[in-house]
LOLO-262137 format. One line per field, with one value per residue (C-alpha): y, x, z; residue in three letters. Coordinates in steps of 0.02 Angstrom, whole numbers, plus 50000, padded with zeros to 5 digits. Example, Ala and Ser with C-alpha at 12.3 -4.5 7.8 and 13.67 -1.06 7.14 Angstrom:
<nodes>
y <- (49775|49947)
x <- (50615|50684)
z <- (50390|50357)
res <- (ALA|SER)
</nodes>
This chain:
<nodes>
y <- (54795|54673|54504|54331|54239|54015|53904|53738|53607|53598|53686|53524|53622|53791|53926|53989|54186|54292|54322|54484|54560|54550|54642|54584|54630|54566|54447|54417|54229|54171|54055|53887|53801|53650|53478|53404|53556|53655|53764|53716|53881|53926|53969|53940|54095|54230|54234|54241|54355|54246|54346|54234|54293|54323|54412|54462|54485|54649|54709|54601|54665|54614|54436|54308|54212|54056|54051|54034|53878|53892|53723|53554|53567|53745|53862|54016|54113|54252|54282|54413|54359|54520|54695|54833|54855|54655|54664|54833|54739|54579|54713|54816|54623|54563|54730|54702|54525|54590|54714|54613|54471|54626|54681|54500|54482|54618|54578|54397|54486|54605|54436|54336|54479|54498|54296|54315|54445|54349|54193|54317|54391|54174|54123|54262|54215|54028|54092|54193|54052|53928|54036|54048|53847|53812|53928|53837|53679|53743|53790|53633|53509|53642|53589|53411|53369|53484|53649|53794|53945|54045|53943|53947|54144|54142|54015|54133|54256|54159|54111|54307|54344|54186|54231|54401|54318|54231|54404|54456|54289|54320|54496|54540|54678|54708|54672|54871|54861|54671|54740|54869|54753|54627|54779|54843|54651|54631|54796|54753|54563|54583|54647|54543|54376|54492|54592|54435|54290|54227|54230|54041|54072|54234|54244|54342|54475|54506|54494|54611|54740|54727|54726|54895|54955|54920|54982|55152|55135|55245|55119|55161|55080|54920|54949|54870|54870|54774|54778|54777|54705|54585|54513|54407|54314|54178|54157|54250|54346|54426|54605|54684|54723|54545|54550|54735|54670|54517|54612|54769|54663|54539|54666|54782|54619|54578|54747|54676|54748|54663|54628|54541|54540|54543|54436|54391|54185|54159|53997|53998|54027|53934|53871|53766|53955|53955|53879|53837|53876|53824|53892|53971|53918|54079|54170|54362|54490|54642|54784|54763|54833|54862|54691|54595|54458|54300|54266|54138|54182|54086|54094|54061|54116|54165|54195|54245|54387|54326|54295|54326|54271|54329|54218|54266|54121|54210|54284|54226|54353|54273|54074|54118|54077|54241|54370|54509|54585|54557|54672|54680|54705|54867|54768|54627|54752|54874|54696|54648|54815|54858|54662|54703|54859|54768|54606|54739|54819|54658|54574|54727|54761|54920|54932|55090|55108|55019|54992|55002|54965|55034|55078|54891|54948|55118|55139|55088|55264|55367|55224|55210|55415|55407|55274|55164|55306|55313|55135|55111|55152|55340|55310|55238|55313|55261|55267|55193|55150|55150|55045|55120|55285|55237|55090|55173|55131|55245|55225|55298|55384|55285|55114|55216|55176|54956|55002|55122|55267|55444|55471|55635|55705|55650|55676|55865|55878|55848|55708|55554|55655|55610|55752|55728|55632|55732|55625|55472|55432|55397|55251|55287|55461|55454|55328|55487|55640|55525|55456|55523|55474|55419|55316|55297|55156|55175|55159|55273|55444|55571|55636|55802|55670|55556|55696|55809|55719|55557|55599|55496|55618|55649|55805|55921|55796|55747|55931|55974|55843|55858|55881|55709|55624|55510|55401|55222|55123|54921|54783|54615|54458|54445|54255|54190|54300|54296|54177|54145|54089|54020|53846|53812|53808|53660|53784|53948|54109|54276|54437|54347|54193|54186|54006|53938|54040|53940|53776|53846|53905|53717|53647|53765|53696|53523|53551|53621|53491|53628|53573|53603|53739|53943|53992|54154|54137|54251|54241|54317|54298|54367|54493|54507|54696|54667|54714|54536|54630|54677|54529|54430|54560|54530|54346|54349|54468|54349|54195|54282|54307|54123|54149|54052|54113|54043|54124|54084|54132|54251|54202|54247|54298|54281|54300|54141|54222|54302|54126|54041|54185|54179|53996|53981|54081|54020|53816|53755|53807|53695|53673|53875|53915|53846|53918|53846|53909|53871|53938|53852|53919|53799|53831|54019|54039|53931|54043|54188|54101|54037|54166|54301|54431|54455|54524|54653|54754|54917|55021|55120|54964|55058|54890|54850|54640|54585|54695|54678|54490|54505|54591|54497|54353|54422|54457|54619|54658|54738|54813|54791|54930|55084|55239|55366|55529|55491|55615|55515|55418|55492|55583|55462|55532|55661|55560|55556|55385|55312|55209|55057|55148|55274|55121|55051|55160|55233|55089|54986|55120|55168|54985|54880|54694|54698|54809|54692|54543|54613|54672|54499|54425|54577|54640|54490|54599|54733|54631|54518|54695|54777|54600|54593|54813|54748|54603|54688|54834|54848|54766|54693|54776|54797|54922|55098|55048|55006|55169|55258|55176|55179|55353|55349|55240|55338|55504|55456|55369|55553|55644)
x <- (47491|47527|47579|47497|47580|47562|47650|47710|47745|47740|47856|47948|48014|48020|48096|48239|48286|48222|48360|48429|48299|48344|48350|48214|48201|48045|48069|47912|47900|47749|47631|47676|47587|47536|47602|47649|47746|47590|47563|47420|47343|47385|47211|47177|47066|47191|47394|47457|47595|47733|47873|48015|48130|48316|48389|48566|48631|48656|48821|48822|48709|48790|48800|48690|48594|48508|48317|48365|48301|48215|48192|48197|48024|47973|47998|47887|47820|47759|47603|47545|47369|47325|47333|47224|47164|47099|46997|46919|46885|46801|46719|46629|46590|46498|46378|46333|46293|46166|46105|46090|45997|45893|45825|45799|45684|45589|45533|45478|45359|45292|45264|45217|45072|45020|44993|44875|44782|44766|44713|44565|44508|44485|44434|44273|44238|44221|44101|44015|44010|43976|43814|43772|43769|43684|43550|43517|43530|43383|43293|43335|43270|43104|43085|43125|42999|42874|42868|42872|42953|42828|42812|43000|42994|42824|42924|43046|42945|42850|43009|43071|42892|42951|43108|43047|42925|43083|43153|43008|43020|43201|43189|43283|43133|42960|42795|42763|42954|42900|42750|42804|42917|42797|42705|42832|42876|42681|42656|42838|42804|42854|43033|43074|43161|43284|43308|43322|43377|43492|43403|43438|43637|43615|43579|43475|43573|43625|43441|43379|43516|43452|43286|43279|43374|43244|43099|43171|43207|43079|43001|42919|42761|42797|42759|42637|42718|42634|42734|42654|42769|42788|42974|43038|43198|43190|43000|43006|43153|43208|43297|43384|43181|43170|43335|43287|43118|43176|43323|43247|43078|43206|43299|43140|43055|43218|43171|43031|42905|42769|42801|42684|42733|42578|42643|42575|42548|42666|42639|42842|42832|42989|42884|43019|43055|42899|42876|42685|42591|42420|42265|42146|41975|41900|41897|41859|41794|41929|41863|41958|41877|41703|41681|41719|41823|41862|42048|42097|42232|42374|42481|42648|42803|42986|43124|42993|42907|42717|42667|42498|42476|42347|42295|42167|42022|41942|42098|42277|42370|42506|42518|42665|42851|42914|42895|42853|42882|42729|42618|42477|42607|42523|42328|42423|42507|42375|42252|42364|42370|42176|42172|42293|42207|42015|42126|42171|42008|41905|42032|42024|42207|42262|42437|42549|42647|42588|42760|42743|42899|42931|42802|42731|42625|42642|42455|42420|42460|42324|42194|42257|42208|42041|41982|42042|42100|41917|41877|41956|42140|42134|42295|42393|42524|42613|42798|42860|43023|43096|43253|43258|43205|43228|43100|42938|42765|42650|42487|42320|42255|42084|42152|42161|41956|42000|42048|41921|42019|41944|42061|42007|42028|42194|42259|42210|42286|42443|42472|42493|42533|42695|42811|42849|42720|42571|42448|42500|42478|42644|42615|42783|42750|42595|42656|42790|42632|42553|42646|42716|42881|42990|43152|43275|43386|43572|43740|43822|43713|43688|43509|43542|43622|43466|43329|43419|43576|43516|43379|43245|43108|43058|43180|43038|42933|43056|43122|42950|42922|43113|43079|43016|43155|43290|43417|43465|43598|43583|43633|43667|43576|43650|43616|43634|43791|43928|44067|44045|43877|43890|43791|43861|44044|44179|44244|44180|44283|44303|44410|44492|44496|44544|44605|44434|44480|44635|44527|44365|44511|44579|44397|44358|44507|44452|44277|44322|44491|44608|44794|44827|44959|44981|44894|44782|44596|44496|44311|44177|44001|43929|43783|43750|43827|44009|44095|44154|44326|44346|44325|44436|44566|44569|44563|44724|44797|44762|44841|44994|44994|44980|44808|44654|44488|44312|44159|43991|43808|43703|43547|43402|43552|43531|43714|43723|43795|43939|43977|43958|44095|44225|44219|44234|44402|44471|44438|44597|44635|44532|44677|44676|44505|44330|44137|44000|43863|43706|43691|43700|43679|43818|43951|43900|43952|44086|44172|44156|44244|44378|44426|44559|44473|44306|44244|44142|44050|44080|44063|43926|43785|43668|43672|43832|43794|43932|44065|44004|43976|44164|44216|44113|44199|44377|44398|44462|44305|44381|44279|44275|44201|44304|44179|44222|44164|44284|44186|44016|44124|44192|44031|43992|44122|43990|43850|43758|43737|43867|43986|44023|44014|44153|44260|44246|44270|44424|44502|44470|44392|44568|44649|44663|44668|44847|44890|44795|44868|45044|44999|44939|45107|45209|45141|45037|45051|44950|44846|44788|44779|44667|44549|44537|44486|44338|44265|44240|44128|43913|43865|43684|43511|43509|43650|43651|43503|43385|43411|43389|43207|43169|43193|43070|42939|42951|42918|42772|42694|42683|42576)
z <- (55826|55969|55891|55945|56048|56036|56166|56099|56204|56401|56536|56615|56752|56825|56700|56725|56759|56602|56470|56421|56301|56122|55975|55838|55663|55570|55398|55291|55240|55105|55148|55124|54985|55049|55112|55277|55322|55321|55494|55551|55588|55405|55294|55114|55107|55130|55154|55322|55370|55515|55595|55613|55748|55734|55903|55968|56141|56207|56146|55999|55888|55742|55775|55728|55865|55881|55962|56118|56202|56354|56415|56340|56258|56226|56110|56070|55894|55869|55717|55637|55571|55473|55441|55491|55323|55304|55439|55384|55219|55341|55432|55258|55187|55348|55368|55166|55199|55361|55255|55103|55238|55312|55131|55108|55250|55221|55046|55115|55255|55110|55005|55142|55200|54995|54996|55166|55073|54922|55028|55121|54967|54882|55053|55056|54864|54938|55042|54940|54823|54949|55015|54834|54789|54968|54900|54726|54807|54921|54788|54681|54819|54838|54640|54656|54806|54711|54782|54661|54665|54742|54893|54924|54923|55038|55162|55168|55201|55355|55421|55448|55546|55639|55682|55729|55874|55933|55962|56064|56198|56208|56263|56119|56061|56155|56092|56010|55920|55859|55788|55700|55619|55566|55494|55387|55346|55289|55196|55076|55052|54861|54909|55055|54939|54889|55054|55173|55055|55177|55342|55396|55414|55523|55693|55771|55817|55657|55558|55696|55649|55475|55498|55619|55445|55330|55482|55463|55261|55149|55037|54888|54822|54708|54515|54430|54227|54064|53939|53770|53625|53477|53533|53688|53715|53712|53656|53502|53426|53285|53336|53474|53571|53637|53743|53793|53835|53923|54002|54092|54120|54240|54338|54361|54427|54527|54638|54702|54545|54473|54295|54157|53961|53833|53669|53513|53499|53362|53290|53278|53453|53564|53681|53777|53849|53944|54116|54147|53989|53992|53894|53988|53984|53957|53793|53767|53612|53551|53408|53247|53064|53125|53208|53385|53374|53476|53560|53661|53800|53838|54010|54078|54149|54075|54195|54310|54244|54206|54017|53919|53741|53640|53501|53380|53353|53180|53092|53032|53092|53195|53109|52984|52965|53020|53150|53046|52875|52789|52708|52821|52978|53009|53017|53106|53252|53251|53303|53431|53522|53512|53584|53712|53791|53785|53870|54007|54025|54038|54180|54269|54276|54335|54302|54343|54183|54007|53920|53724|53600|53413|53275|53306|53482|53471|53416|53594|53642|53534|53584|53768|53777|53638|53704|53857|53973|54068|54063|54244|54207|54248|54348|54223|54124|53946|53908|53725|53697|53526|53471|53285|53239|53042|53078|53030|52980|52858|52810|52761|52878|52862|52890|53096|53110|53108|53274|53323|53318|53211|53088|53049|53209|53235|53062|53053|53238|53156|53295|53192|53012|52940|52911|52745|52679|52740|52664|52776|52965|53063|53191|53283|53267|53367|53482|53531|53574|53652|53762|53962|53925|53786|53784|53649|53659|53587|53685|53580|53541|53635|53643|53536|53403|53386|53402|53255|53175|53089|52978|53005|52969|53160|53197|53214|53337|53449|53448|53514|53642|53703|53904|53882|53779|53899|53800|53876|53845|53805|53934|53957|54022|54189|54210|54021|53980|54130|54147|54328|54315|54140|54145|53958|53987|54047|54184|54233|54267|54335|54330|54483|54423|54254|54252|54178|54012|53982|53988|53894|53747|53742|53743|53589|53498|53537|53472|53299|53257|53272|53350|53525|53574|53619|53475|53490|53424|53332|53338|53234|53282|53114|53094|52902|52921|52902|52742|52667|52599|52758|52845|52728|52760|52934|52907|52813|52952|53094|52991|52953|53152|53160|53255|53223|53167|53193|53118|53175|53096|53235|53300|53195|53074|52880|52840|52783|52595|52702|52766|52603|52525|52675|52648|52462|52486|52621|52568|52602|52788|52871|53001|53050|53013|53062|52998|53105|52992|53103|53264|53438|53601|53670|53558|53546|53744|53716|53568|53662|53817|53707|53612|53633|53514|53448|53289|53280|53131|53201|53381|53296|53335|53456|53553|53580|53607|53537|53597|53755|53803|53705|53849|53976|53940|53922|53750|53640|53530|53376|53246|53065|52994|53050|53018|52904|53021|53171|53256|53263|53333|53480|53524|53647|53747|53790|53806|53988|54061|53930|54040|53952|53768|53816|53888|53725|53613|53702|53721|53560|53437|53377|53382|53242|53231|53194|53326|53444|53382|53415|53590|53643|53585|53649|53806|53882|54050|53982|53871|54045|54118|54011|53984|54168|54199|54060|54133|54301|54205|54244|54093|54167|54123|54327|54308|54240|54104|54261|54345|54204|54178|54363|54342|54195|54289|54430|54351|54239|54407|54469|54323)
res <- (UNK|UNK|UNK|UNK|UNK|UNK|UNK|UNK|UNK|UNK|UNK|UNK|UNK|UNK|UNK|UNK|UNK|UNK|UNK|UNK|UNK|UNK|UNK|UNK|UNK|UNK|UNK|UNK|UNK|UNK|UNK|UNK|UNK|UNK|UNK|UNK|UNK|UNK|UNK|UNK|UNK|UNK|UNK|UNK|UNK|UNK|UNK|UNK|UNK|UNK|UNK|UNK|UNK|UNK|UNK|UNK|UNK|UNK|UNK|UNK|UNK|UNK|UNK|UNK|UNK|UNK|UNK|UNK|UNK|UNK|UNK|UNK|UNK|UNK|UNK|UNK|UNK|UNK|UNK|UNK|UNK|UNK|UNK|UNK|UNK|UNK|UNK|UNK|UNK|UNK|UNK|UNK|UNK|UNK|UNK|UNK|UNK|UNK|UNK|UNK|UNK|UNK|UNK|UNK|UNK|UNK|UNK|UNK|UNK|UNK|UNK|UNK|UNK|UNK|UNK|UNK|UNK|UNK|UNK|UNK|UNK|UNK|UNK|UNK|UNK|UNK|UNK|UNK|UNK|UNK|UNK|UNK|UNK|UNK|UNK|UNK|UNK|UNK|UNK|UNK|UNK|UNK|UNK|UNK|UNK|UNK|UNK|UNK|UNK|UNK|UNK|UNK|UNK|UNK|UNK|UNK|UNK|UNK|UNK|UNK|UNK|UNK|UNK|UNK|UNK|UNK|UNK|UNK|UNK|UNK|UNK|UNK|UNK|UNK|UNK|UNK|UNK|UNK|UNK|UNK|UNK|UNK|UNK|UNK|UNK|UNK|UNK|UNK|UNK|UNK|UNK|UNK|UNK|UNK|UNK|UNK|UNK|UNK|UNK|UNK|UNK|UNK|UNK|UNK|UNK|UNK|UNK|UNK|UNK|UNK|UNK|UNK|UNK|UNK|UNK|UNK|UNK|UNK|UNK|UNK|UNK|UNK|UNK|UNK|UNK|UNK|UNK|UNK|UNK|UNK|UNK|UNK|UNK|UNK|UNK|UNK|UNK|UNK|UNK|UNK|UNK|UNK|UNK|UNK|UNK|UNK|UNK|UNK|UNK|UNK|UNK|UNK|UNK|UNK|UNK|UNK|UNK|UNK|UNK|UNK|UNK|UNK|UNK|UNK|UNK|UNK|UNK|UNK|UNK|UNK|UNK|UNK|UNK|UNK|UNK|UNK|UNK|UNK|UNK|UNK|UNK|UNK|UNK|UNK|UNK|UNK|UNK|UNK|UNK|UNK|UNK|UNK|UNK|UNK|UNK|UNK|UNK|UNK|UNK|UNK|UNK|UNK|UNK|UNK|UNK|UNK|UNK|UNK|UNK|UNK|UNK|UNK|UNK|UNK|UNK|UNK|UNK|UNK|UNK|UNK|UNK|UNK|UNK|UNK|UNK|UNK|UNK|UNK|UNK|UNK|UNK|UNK|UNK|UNK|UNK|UNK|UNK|UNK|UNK|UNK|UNK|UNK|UNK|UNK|UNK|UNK|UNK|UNK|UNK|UNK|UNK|UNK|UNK|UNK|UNK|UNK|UNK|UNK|UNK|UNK|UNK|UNK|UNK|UNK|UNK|UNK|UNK|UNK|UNK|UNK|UNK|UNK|UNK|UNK|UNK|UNK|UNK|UNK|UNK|UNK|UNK|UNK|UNK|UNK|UNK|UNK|UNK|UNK|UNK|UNK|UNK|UNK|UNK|UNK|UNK|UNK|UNK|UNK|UNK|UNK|UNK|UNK|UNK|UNK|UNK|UNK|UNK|UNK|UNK|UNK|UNK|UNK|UNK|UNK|UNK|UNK|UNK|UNK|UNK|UNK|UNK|UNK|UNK|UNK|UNK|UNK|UNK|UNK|UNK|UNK|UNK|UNK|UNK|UNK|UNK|UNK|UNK|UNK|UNK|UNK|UNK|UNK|UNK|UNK|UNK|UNK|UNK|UNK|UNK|UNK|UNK|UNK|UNK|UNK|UNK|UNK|UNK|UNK|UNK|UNK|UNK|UNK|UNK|UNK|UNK|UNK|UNK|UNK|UNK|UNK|UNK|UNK|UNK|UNK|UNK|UNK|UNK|UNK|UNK|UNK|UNK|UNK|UNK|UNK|UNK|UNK|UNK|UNK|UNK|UNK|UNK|UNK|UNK|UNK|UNK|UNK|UNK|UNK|UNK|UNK|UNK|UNK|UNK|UNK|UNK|UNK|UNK|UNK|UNK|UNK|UNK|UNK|UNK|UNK|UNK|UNK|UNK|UNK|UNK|UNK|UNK|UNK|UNK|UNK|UNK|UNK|UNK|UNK|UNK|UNK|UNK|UNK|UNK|UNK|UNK|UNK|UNK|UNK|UNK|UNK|UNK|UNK|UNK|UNK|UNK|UNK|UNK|UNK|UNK|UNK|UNK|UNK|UNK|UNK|UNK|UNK|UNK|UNK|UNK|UNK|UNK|UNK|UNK|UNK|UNK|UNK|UNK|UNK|UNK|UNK|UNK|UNK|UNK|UNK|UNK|UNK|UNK|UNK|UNK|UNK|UNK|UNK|UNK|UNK|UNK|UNK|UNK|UNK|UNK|UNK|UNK|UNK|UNK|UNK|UNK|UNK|UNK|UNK|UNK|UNK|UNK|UNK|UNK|UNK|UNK|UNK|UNK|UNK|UNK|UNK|UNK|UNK|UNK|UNK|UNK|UNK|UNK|UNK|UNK|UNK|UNK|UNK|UNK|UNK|UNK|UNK|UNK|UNK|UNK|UNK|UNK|UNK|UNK|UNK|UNK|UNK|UNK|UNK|UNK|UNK|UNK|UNK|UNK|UNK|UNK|UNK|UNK|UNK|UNK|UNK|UNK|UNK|UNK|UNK|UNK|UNK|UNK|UNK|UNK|UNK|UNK|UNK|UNK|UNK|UNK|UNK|UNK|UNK|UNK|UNK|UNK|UNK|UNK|UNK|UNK|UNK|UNK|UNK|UNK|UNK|UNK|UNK|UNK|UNK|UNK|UNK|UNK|UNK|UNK|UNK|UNK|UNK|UNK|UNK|UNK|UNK|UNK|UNK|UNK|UNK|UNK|UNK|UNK)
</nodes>
């Protein structure tokens, strides 16, 4: 390797003639160690090899020599700053640090592109939102200067026939296009709202794309659907019919449907759920035990779908403490249904589909087809739907003529007999012959299951009338129960923005005393059918997790001895543990936006409430009451139409509260995984349970 070569000092002269070359031989010297002798090329990082040279004439090798000096202020060195081998070794170390730079870069472009993503994805939610609260604050300032609903939706509608004569002046469309438009905007008024909400932030361009969309779309005919039945959340409730009721009667509306609900006037009647109710001034006659008798009708609205309430002027019926369980019910019922069908007959409603629920207006079957069907409504169809097969009402077949039915005739038929007791009339029975269609409501049984597996006594009539059986699973209030629209809570939250969980959990804790910190909470909302050794089982599992429990009574709940019992043994815990034991619609939200897992009696509840709004609102619903027959159980895995049942009963049915418990404090990756795959499931009564009864509306339309 050719050595370096420095030049100290300055050439005062001209050099003289080159020497005789000499003979070197190389001596390795260390590096010195520091001081004022220090070379100043020397480096600290490495050791430096220096050649000192030693040199002989020619023909005197063996004698020592002197460096030769060359002039009075020169003298020359030669350095050797490294091997081969050390500058390999530079060489490997400097590609690493590129590559290691390279890798480096890459991974902040990949992070860089996920964060733009991220941003696009909050910015469109914004926007979404934004378009949402711009909306509501429309409507809001409609309200405040006095303009009801109705008008907003029919300005709505005038501006879109507006907007469309805009079109026409600027040559956009021509007159015949325009007016085929207008047409098709005239004939579908009812559907329009929810086609075009938004028209006032689109141009023209864009709403004229649209609207040669819905020009060429096959619309169906809007229904017209009464619903006939003795519960409505949140009028009057005591069972899982008035959120069905209120539920499918909302989303069926939402599609651009009329909808009207025939109630009972309960005096226990919660009539702050009613927008509008007035008594009307008229009064009209209904046949019950061999006489006509006076009712006066009530009117209003409840979350938009129109309200009638019958109240009876002569009898009693309806001015007691509870909903039902009395033992007239059957006289009470059977009043309210002939009074129903002689309300519909007199107004001269024609509706598509009557809509009767359990054994309470099933009679309005038999008389819709003895006696109503040619008064007028030769075009309309039944369908019952049934939310217990085991609730049943018998009775003697005479008591059928206070309604003006023949009992003899439709006892012999064997259309209202009971199966086993032969001598007694079956209301729900006869409310299945005669109607077009029947729906059972559970989210776990199959149809085979409920018609022949659970022995209510109606195996051999629903075996029969099979073709036109359909089983529907329950859903949720869209509005009332969802996180993201939740009017109740401190801070609302989504799958995508879970934040608003963390707060709701701290303003829980705050509420009921208990100490601030990472603590998981257990909630209960309690039904009345959870085994109490159960339940104080899993109390003492979560406190030796160091979790904290809240139980809470259920609306329309008489649990209250459960309560009383769980409190009685767990008196001295008031730090860990809280009972609220009367229900409020505040704290219920906020309990199930707070909590981190949710009781539950069992997964075999054919409604599925509280595992649901549980999951809604990001919690682990864990049942109580593991069933005996794991196969009932995992039937639902076959069920049609059973989305949300099979979610939850593969991914909770076989987890215990301990194994939860352990999970959360584990695995919190997989825990926020699984929470988050929940909440972004169709729980609504406008998802899968809507299509299904579309289906069902639409079929019976055609008979």
């Amino acid at each position: 390797m050719e050595t370096t070569r420095l030049l100290v000092g300055a050439a005062m002269r001209a050099p003289p003639p080159p020497p005789p070359t000499p003979q070197f031989r190389r001596r390795r010297l260390t590096h010195p160690r520091g001081g004022a002798h220090c070379l100043p090329f020397a480096r600290a990082a490495r050791t430096t090899l220096l050649t000192r040279c030693s040199y002989s004439r020619k023909g005197n090798s063996n004698s020592r020599g002197k460096p030769r000096r060359e002039s009075s202020s020169t003298v020359r060195l030669e350095v050797e700053e490294s091997s081969d081998q050390g500058k390999n070794s530079t060489n490997d170390q400097r590609k690493g640090d590129i590559r290691e730079l390279f890798s480096q870069a890459q991974r902040n472009i990949l992070y860089l592109n996920k964060q733009r993503l991220l941003a696009m994805e909050e910015l469109k939610k914004l926007q979404d939102e934004n378009e949402l609260l711009l909306q509501e604050i429309e409507v809001l300032e409609m309200e405040v200067q006095g303009i009801p609903l109705e008008a907003i939706q029919s300005s709505r509608f005038c501006e879109l026939l507006l907007r469309i004569d805009t079109m026409v002046i600027s040559g956009m469309i021509n007159m015949q296009e325009a007016s085929d438009l207008r047409e098709k905007v005239v004939n579908n008024r009812s559907i329009i709202e929810s086609t075009f909400s938004d028209i006032n932030h689109k141009a023209n361009t864009e709403l004229l794309s649209e609207l040669r969309l819905f020009l060429h779309k096959p619309i169906e005919k809007p229904l017209h659907v009464v619903h006939i039945c003795s519960e409505l959340d949140p009028i009057a409730s005591c069972g899982s019919l008035s959120t069905y009721v209120a539920g499918v009667s909302s989303a069926v509306q939402g599609k651009g449907n009329l909808v009207e609900v025939i109630l009972p006037k309960y005096t226990s009647i919660n009539t702050d759920g009613i927008h509008g109710l007035r008594k009307a001034e008229a009064e009209y006659e209904s046949y019950f035990g061999g006489i006509w008798h006076k009712n006066r009708i009530w009117t209003g609205m409840s979350s938009g779908v129109g309200l009638i309430l019958i109240e009876p002027i002569q009898l009693s019926y309806f001015n007691r403490d509870m909903l039902r369980g009395y033992p007239d019910d059957f006289e009470r019922f059977s009043y309210f249904s002939r009074a129903s069908l002689d309300y519909i007959v007199k107004s001269g409603k024609q509706p598509d589909i009557l809509h009767i629920h359990n054994w309470e207006t099933a009679i309005v079957a038999p008389l819709f087809w003895d006696i109503f069907a040619h008064q007028g409504l030769e075009n309309t169809r039944i369908l019952l739907t049934c939310q217990d097969l085991d609730s049943q009402c018998l009775e003697e077949p005479n008591k059928l003529e206070m309604c003006g039915l023949d009992p003899r005739k439709l006892h012999r038929a064997d259309r209202l007999q009971d199966p086993n007791e032969t001598h007694l009339v079956n209301v729900l029975k006869g409310g299945i012959v005669y109607s077009n269609k029947v729906i059972l409501m559970s989210s776990i049984h199959s149809r085979d299951v409920l018609t022949r597996g659970l022995r209510h006594g109606l195996e051999t009539t629903l075996t029969v009338h099979k073709e036109k059986i359909l089983v529907a699973s329950h859903g949720l209030d869209g509005e009332l129960w969802d996180p993201s629209k939740d009017i109740y809570l401190p801070r609302r939250y989504s799958a995508n923005d879970i934040e608003g969980k963390s707060i709701c959990r701290e303003a829980l804790k705050r509420r009921l005393g208990f100490h601030s910190g990472s603590s998981i909470i257990v909630g209960c909302i309690c039904d009345g059918y959870s085994d109490i050794h159960n339940l104080k089982e899993a109390v003492h599992v979560a406190l030796r997790r160091s979790a904290q429990v809240i139980f809470m009574e259920k609306l329309g709940s008489v649990a209250n001895s459960t309560i009383r019992a769980l409190k009685e043994e767990f008196i001295n815990l008031d730090d860990s543990i809280a009972f609220i034991e009367e229900y409020d619609e505040t704290l219920a939200h906020l309990v199930y936006a707070g909590s981190d897992i949710i009781l539950c009696s069992s997964f075999e509840d054919p409604s599925l409430q509280i595992a649901m709004k549980a999951i809604k609102y990001g919690c682990a619903p864990m049942q109580i009451n593991f069933p005996n027959d794991k196969s009932r159980q995992s039937e639902g895995n076959d069920c049609r139409n059973r989305v949300m049942s099979k979610y939850i009963i593969s991914t909770y049915g076989e987890l215990s509260l301990l194994q939860a418990l352990d999970s959360f404090k584990n695995d919190p990756s997989l825990w926020d995984q699984r929470i988050k795959d929940g909440m972004v499931k169709g729980l609504a009564w406008n998802a899968e349970c809507y299509d299904l009864h579309w289906e069902a509306y639409s079929f019976v339309r055609k008979l």
